[in-house]
KOLZA-993765 format. One record per residue (C-alpha): x negated, y, z; residue number from 1. Coordinates in nm, 4 decimals, m for minus. Layout:
{u = X	v = Y	w = Z	i = NUM}
...
This chain:
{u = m1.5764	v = 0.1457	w = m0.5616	i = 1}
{u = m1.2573	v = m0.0098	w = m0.6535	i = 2}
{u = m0.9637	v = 0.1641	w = m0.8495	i = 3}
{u = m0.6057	v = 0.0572	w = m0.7875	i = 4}
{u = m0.2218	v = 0.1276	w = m0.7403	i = 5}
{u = 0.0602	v = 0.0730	w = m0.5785	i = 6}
{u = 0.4505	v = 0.0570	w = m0.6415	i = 7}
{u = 0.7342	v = 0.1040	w = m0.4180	i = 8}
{u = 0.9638	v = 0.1839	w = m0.6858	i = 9}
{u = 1.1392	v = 0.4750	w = m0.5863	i = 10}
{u = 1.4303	v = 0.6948	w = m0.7542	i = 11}
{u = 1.5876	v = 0.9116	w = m0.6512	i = 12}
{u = 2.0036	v = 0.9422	w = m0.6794	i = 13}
{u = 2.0011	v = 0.5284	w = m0.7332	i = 14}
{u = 2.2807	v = 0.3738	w = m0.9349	i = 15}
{u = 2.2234	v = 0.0123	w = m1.0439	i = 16}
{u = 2.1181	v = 0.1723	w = m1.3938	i = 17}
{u = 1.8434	v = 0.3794	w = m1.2672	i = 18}
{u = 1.7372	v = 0.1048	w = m1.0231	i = 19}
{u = 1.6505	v = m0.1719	w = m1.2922	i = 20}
{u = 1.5204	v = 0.1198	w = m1.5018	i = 21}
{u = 1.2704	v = 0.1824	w = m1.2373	i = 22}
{u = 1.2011	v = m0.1267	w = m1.1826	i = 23}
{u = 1.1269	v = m0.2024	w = m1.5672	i = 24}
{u = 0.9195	v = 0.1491	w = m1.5284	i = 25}
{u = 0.6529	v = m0.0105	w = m1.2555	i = 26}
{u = 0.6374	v = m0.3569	w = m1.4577	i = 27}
{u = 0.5302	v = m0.1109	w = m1.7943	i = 28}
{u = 0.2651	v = 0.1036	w = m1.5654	i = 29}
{u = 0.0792	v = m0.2065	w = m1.4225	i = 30}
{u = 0.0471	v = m0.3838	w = m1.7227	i = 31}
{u = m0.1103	v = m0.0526	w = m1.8623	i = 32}
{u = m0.3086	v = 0.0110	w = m1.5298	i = 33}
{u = m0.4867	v = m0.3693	w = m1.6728	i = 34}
{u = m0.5537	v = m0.2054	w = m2.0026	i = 35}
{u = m0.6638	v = 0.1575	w = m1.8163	i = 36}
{u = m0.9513	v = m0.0084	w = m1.6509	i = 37}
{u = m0.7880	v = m0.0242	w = m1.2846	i = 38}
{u = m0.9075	v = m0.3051	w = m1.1001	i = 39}
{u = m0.6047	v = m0.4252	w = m0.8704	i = 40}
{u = m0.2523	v = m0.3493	w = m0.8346	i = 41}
{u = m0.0274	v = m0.3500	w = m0.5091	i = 42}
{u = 0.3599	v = m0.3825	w = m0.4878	i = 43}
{u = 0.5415	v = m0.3483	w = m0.1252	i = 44}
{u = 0.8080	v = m0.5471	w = 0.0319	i = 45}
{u = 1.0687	v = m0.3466	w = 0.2025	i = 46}
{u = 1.4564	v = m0.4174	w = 0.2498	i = 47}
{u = 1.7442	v = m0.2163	w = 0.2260	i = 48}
{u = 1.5199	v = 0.1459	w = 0.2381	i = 49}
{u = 1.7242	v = 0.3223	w = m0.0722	i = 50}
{u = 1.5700	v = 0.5610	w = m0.2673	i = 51}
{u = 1.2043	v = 0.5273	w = m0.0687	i = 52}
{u = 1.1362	v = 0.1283	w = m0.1712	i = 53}
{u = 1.4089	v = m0.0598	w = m0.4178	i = 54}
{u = 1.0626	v = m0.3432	w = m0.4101	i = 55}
{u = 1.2104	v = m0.5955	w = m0.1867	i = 56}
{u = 1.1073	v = m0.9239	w = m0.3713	i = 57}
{u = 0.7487	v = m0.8306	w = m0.4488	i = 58}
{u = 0.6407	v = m1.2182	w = m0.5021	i = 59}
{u = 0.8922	v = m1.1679	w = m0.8064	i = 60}
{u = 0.7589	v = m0.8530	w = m0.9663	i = 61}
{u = 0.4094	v = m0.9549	w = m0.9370	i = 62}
{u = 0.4391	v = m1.2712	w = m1.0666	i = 63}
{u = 0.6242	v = m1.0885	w = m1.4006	i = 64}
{u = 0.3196	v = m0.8315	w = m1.4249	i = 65}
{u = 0.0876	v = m1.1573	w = m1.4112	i = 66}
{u = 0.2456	v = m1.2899	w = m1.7376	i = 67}
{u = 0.1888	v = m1.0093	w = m1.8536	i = 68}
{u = m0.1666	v = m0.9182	w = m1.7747	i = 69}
{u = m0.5261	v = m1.1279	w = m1.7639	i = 70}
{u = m0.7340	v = m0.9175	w = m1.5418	i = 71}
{u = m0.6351	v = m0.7110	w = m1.3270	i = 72}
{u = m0.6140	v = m0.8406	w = m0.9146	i = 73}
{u = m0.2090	v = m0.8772	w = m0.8151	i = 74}
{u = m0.1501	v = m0.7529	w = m0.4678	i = 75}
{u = 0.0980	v = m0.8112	w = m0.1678	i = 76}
{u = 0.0236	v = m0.4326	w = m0.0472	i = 77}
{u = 0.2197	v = m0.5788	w = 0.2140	i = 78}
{u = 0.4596	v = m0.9198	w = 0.3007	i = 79}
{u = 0.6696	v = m0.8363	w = 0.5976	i = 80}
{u = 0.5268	v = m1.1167	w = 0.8002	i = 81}
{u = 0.7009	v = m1.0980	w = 1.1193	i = 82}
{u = 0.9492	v = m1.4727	w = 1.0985	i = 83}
{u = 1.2621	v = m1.3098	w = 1.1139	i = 84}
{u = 1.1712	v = m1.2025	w = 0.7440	i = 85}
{u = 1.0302	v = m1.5261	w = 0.6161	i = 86}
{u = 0.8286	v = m1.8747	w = 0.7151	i = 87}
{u = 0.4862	v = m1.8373	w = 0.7799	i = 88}
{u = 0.4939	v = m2.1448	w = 0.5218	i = 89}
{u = 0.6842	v = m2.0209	w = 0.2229	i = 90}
{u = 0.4286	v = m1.6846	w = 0.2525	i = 91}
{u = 0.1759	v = m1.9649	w = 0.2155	i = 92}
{u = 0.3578	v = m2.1581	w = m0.0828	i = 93}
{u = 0.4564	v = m1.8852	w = m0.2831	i = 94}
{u = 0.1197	v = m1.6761	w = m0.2924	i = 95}
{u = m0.0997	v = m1.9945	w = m0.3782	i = 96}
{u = 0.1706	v = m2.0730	w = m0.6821	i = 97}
{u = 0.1172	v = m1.7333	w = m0.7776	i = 98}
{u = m0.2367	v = m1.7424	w = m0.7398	i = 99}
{u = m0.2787	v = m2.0494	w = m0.9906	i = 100}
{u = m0.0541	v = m1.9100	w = m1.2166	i = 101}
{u = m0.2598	v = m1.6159	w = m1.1900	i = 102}
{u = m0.5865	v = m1.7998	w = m1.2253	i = 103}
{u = m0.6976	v = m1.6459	w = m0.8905	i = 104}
{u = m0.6222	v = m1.2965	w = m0.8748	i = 105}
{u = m0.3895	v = m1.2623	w = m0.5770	i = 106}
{u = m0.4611	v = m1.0434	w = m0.2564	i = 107}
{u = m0.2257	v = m1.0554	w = 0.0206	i = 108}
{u = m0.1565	v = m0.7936	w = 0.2622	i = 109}
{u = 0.0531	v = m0.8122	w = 0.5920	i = 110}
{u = 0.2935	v = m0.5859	w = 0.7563	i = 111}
{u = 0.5227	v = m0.5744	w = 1.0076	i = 112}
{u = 0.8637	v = m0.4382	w = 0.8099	i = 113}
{u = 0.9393	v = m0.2371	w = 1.1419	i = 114}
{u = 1.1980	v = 0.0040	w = 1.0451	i = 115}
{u = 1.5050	v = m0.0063	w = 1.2602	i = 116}
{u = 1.6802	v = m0.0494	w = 0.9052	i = 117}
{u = 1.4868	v = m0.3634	w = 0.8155	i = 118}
{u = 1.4642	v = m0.4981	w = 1.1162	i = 119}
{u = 1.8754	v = m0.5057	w = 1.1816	i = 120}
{u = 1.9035	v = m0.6606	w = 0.8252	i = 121}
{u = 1.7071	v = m0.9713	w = 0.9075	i = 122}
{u = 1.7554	v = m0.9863	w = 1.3322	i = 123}
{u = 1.4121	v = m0.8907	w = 1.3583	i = 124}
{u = 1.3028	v = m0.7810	w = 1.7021	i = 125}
{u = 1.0281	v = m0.5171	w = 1.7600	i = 126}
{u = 0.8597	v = m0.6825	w = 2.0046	i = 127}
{u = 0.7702	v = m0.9886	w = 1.7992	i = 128}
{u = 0.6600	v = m0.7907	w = 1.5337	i = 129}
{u = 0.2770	v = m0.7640	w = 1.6274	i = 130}
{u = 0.2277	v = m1.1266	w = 1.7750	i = 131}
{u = 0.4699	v = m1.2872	w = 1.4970	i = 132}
{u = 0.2213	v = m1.0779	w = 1.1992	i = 133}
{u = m0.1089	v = m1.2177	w = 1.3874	i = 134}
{u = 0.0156	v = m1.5761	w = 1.3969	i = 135}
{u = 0.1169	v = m1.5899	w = 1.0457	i = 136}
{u = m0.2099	v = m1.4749	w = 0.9478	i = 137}
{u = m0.3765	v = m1.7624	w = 1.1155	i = 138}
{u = m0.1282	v = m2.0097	w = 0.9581	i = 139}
{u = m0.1625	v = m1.8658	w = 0.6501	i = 140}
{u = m0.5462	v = m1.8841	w = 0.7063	i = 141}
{u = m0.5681	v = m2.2468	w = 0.7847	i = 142}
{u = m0.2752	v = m2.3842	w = 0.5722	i = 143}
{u = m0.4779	v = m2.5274	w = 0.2681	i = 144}
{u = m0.8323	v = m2.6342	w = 0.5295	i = 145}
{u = m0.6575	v = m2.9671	w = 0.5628	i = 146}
{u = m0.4402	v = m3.2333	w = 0.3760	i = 147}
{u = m0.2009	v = m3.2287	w = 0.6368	i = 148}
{u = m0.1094	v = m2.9360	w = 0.7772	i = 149}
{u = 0.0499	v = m2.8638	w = 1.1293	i = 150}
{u = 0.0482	v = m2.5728	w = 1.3723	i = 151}
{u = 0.1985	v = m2.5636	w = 1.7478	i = 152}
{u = 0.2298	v = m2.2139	w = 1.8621	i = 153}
{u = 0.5084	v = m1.9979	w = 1.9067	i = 154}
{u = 0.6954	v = m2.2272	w = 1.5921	i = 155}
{u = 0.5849	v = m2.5901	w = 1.5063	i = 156}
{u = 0.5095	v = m2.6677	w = 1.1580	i = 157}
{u = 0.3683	v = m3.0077	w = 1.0174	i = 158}
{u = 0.2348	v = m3.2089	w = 0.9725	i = 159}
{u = 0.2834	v = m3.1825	w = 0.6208	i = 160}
{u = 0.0701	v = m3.0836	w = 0.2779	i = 161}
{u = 0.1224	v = m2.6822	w = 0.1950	i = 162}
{u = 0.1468	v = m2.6581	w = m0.1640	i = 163}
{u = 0.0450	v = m2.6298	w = m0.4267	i = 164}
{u = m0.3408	v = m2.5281	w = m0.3103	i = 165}
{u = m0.4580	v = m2.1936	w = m0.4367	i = 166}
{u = m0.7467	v = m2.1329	w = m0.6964	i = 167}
{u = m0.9382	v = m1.8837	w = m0.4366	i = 168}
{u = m1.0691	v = m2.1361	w = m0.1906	i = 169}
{u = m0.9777	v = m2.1109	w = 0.1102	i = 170}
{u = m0.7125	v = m1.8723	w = 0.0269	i = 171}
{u = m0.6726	v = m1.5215	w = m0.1434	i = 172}
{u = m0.8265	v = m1.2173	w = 0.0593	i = 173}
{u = m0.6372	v = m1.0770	w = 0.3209	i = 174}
{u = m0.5468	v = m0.7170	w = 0.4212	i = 175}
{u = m0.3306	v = m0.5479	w = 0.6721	i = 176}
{u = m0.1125	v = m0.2284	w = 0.6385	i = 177}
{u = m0.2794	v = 0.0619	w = 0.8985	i = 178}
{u = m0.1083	v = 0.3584	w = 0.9557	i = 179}
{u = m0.2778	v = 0.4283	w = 1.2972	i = 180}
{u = m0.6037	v = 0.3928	w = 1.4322	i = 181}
{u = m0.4672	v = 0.0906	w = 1.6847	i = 182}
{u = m0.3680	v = m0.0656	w = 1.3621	i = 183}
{u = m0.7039	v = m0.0035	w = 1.1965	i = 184}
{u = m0.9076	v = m0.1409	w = 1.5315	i = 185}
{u = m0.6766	v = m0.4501	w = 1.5026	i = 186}
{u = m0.7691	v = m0.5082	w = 1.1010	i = 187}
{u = m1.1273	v = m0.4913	w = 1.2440	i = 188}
{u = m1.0590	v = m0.7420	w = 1.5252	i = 189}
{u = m0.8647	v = m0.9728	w = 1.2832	i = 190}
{u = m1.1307	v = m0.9779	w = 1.0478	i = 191}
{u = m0.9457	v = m0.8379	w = 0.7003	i = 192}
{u = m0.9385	v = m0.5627	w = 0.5167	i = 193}
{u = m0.7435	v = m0.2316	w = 0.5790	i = 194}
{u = m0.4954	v = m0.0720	w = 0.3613	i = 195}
{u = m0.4640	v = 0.2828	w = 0.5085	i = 196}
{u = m0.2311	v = 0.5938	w = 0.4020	i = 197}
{u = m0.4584	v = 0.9037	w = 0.2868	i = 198}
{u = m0.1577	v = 1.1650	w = 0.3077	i = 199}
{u = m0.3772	v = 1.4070	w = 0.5188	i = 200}
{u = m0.6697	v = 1.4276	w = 0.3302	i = 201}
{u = m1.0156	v = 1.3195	w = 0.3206	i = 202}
{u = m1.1224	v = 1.4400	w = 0.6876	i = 203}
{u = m0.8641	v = 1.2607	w = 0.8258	i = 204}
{u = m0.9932	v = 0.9411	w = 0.5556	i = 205}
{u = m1.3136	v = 0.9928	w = 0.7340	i = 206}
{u = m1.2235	v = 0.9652	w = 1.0809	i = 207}
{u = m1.0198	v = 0.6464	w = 0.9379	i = 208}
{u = m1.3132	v = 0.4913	w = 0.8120	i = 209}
{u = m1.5467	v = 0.5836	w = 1.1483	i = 210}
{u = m1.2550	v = 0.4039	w = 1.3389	i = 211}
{u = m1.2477	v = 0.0933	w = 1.1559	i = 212}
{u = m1.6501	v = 0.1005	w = 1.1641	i = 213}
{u = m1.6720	v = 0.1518	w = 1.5148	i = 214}
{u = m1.4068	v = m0.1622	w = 1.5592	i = 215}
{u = m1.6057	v = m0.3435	w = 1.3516	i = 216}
{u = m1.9425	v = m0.3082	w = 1.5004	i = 217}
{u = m1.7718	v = m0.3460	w = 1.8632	i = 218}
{u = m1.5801	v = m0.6682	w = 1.7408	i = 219}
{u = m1.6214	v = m1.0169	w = 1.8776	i = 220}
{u = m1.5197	v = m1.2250	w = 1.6300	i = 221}
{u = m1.2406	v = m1.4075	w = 1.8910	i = 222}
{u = m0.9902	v = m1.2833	w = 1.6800	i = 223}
{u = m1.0501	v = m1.3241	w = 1.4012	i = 224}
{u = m0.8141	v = m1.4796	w = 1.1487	i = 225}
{u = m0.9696	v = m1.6681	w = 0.9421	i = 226}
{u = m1.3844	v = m1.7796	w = 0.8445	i = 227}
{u = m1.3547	v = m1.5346	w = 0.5736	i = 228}
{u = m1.3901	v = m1.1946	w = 0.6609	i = 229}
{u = m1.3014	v = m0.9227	w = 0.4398	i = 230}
{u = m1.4115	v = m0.5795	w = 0.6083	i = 231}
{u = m1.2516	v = m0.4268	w = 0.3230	i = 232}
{u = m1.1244	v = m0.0031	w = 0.3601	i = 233}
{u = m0.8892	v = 0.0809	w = 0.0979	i = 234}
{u = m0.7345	v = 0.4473	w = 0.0917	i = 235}
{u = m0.4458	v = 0.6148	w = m0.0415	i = 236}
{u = m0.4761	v = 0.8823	w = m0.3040	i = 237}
{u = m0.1485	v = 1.0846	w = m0.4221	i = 238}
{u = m0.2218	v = 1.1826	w = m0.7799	i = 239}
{u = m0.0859	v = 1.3122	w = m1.0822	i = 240}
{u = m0.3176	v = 1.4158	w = m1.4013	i = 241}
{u = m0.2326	v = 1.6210	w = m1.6906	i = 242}
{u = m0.4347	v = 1.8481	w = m1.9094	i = 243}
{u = m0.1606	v = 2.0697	w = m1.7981	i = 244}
{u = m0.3242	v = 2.1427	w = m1.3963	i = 245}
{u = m0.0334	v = 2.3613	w = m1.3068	i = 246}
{u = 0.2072	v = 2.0974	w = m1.4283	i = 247}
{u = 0.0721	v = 1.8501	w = m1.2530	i = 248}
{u = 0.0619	v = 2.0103	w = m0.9373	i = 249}
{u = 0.4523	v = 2.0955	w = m0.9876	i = 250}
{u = 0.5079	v = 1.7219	w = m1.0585	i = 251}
{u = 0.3040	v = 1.5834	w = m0.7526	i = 252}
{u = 0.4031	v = 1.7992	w = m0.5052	i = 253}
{u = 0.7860	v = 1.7372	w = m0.6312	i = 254}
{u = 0.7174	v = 1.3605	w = m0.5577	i = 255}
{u = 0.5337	v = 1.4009	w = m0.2428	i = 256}
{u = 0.8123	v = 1.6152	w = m0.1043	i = 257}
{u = 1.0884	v = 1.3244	w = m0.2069	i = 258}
{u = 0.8520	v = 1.0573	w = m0.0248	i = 259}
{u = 0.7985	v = 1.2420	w = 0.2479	i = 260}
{u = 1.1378	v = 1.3270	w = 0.3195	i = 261}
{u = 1.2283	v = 0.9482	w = 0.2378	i = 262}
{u = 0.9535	v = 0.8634	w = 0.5068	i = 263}
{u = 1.0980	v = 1.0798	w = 0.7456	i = 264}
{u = 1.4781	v = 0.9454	w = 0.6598	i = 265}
{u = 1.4021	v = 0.6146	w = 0.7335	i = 266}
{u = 1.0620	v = 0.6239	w = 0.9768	i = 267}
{u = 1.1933	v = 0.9390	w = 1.1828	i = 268}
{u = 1.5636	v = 0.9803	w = 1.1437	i = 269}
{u = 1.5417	v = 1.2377	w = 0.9138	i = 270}
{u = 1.7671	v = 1.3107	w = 0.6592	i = 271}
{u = 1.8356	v = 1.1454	w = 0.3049	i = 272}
{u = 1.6213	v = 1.3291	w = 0.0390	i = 273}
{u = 1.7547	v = 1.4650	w = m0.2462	i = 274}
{u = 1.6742	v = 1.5436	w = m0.6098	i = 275}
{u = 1.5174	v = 1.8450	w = m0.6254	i = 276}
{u = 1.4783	v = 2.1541	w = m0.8971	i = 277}
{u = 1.1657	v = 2.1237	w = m1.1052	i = 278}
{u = 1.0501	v = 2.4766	w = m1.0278	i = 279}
{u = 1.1365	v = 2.4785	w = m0.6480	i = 280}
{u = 0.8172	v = 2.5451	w = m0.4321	i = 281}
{u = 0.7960	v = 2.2239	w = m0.3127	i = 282}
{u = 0.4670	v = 2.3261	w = m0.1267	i = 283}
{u = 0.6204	v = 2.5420	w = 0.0840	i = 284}
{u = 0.9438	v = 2.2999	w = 0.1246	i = 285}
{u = 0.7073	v = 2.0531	w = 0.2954	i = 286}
{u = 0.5367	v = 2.3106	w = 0.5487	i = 287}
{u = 0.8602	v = 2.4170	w = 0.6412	i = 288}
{u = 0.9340	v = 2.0247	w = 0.6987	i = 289}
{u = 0.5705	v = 1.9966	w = 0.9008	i = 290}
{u = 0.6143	v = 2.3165	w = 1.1135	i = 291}
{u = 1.0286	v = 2.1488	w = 1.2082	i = 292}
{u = 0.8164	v = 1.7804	w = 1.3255	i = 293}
{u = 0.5111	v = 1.9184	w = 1.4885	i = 294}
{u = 0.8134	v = 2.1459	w = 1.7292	i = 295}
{u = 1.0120	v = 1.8239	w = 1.7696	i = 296}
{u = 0.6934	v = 1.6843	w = 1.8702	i = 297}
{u = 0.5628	v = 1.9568	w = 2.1088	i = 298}
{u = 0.9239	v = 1.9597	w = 2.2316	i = 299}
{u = 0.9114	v = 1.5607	w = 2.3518	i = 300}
{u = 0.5491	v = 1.6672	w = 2.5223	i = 301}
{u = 0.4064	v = 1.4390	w = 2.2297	i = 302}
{u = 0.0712	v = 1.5220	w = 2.1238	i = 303}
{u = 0.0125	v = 1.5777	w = 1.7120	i = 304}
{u = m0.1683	v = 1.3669	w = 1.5166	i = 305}
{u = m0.3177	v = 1.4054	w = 1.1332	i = 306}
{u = m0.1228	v = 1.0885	w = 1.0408	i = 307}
{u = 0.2087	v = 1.2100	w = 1.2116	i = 308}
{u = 0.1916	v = 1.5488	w = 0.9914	i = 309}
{u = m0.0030	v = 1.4005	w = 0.6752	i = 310}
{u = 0.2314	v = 1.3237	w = 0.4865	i = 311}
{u = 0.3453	v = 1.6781	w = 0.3932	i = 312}
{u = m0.0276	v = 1.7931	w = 0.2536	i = 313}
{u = m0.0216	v = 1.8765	w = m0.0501	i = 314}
{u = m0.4268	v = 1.8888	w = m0.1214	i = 315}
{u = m0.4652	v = 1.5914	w = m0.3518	i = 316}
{u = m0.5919	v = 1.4873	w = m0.6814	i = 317}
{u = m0.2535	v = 1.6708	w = m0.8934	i = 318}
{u = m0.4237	v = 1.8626	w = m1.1591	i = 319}
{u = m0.6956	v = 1.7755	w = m1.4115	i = 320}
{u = m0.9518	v = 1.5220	w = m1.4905	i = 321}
{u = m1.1576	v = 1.7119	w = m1.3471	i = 322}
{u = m0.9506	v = 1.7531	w = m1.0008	i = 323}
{u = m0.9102	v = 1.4416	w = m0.9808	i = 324}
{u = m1.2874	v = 1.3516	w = m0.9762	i = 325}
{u = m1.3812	v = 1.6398	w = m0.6976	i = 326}
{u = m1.1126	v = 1.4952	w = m0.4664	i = 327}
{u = m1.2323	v = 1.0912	w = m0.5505	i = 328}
{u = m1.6031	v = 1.2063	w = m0.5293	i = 329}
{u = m1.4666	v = 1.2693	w = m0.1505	i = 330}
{u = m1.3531	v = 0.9279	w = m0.0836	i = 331}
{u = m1.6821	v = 0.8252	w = m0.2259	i = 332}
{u = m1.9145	v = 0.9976	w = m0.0232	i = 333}
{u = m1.7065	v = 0.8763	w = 0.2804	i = 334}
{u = m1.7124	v = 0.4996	w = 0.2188	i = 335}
{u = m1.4109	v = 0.4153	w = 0.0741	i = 336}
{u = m1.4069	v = 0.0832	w = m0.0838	i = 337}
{u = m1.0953	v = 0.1565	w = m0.3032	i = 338}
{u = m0.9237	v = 0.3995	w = m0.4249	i = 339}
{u = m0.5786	v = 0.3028	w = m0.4443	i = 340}
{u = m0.3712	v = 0.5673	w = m0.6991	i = 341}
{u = m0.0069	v = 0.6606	w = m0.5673	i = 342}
{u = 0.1801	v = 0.7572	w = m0.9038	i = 343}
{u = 0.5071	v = 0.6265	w = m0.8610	i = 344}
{u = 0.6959	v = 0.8851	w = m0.6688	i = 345}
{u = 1.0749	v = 0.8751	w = m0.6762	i = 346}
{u = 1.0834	v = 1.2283	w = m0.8914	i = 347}
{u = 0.8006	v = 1.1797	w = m1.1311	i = 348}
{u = 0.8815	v = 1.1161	w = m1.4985	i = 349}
{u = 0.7679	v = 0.8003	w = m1.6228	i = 350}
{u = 0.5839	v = 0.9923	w = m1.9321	i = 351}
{u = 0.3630	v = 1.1866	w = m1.6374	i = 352}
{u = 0.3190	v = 0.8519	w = m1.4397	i = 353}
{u = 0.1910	v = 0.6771	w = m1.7688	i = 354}
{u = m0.0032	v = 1.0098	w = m1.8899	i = 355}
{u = m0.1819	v = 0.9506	w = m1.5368	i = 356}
{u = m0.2845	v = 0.6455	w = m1.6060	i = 357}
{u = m0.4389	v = 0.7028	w = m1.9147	i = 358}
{u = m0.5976	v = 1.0304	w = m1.7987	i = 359}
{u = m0.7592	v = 0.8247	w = m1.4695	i = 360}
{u = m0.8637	v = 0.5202	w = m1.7389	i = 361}
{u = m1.0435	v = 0.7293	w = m1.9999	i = 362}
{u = m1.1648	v = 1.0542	w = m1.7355	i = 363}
{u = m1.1549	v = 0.9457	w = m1.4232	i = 364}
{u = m1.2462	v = 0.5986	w = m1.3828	i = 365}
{u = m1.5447	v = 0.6080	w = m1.6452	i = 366}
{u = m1.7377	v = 0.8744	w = m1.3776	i = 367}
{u = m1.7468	v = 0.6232	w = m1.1358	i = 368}
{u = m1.8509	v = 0.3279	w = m1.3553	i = 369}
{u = m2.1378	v = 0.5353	w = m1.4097	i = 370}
{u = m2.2247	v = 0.6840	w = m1.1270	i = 371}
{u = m2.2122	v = 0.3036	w = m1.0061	i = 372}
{u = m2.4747	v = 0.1838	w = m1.2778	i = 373}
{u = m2.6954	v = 0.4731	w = m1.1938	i = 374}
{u = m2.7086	v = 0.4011	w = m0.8436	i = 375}
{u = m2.7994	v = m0.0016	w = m0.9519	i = 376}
């Protein structure tokens, strides 16, 4: 089992201060992720979501941690890939330069950056967004297979050289962002790993990982994206670790409640979060928040869904060491080929984000190293 995490660098009341702060913030937790033991870190791309993602040029930020690092895999957790945001080409160009620079460490994930807010920003329609992310996979795919590239779909490209050529031949692993179980069938069918949010707990992990198993064994092949297949199921795992438990539970739940809220601002319409009192109940803030969606949802005849309500479950690794191991030994027993650490919320400290880290790479990490050379 893998261990990694991602940023989305979030703050909360954002002036341009705090923003580059923040920013500097997620640069000095990856590079100490490397020296922690983690195994891979992801950075999103999303445009003009303030206060839930200030990450918009991801290629940027993870080429900076790179520089900085020797190890440890740099991920696209995801590029918008839908053309409206960017050439299927330039994708292509920029994660291979990356990739040498990085002597082969880069993963790429794709998304669709479907928010109404991103969308508008770069005339994005949401009825390319599907179709437009398959065929820049399979661009993406087949852009180095060849000296001269050249692709005649829905855009013409080529023929031309893509380069440079990256150090991972073919080209790095791919992923997709899965929020859904449609989503998680169509990773299957593409062939490449899933990336999948773990807000509602580890029975609703499980019936992720059945979903994407069941695609898999029921799968073709006709769709798939490239020769290299990468049935890869990566999970998301909220956390904050302290030898303080009760501390840590305060601070998690505080940051789950401001990125929930922010997911239900920009997702659902909701409104703008806010900073919130250290010593509110932010447990109780959130069920309040689930019981108001699950009546809008009942109201519009909708049916409720684990992932629609997950995000405001609080049952996650905030606590101890020790916590933190029950709740990973979880993921383990259900499959879960990496554990990918959610620190960065927009109200956590950056002295309990890096006290995480070091708890996870001394405690946390170590168990499953071992377990893992037991079971060899």
């Amino acid at each position: 089992m893998k261990f990694s995490m991602i940023f989305e660098a979030q703050l909360t009341d954002p002036t341009p201060e705090r923003e580059r702060q923040v920013i500097r913030d997620c640069v000095e937790q990856a590079v100490y992720a490397e020296e922690m033991g983690f195994d891979r870190i992801w950075a999103v791309e999303h445009h003009s979501l303030t206060q839930y993602a200030h990450m918009s040029a991801s290629e940027v930020f993870l080429t900076w941690v790179a520089a900085r690092t020797s190890r440890i895999r740099i991920g696209h957790g995801v590029v918008t890939m839908p053309f409206g945001y960017q050439h299927p080409v330039r994708v292509a160009e920029r994660a291979a330069m990356l990739d040498v620079l990085s002597g082969g460490r880069v993963d790429i994930g794709a998304g669709r950056g479907a928010t109404k807010q991103e969308m508008s920003m770069y005339g994005v329609r949401p009825e390319d967004t599907y179709p437009q992310m398959e065929e820049a996979l399979q661009i993406f795919s087949n852009a180095w297979r060849k000296e001269q590239f050249e692709w005649h779909g829905s855009i013409d490209i080529g023929p031309g050289a893509i380069l440079p050529r990256p150090v991972q031949d073919p080209h790095p692993p791919l992923f997709m962002a899965c929020s859904k179980h449609d989503t998680l069938k169509l990773a299957a069918e593409l062939g490449i790993g899933a990336l999948v949010l773990g807000f509602a707990g580890a029975d609703d992990v499980r019936r992720m990982r059945r979903v994407y198993d069941e695609a898999i064994a029921d799968r073709s092949g006709d769709r798939f994206v490239s020769s290299e297949v990468n049935d890869h199921f990566s999970a998301l795992c909220p956390t904050i670790v302290l030898d303080d438990a009760e501390a840590a539970y305060r601070i998690g739940t505080r940051g789950q409640r401001f990125f929930a809220e922010s997911i239900a601002h920009w997702y659902g319409n909701g409104p703008a979060p806010t900073g919130y009192d250290e010593n509110e109940d932010h447990v109780a803030a959130m069920e309040r928040d689930r019981e108001m969606l699950v009546a809008k949802l009942h109201e519009a005849k909708i049916p409720v869904r684990p992932s629609d309500t997950g995000q405001f479950n609080a049952e996650h690794a905030y606590g101890t060491a020790e916590t933190a191991i029950d709740y990973v030994e979880q993921l383990r027993r259900i499959g879960v080929d990496e554990v990918m650490c959610l620190i960065q919320m927009g109200t956590v400290p950056q002295e309990a984000c890096m006290e995480t880290i070091r708890q996870w790479g001394e405690k946390v990490i170590p168990h499953f190293r071992t377990l893992a050379g037991e079971a060899e």
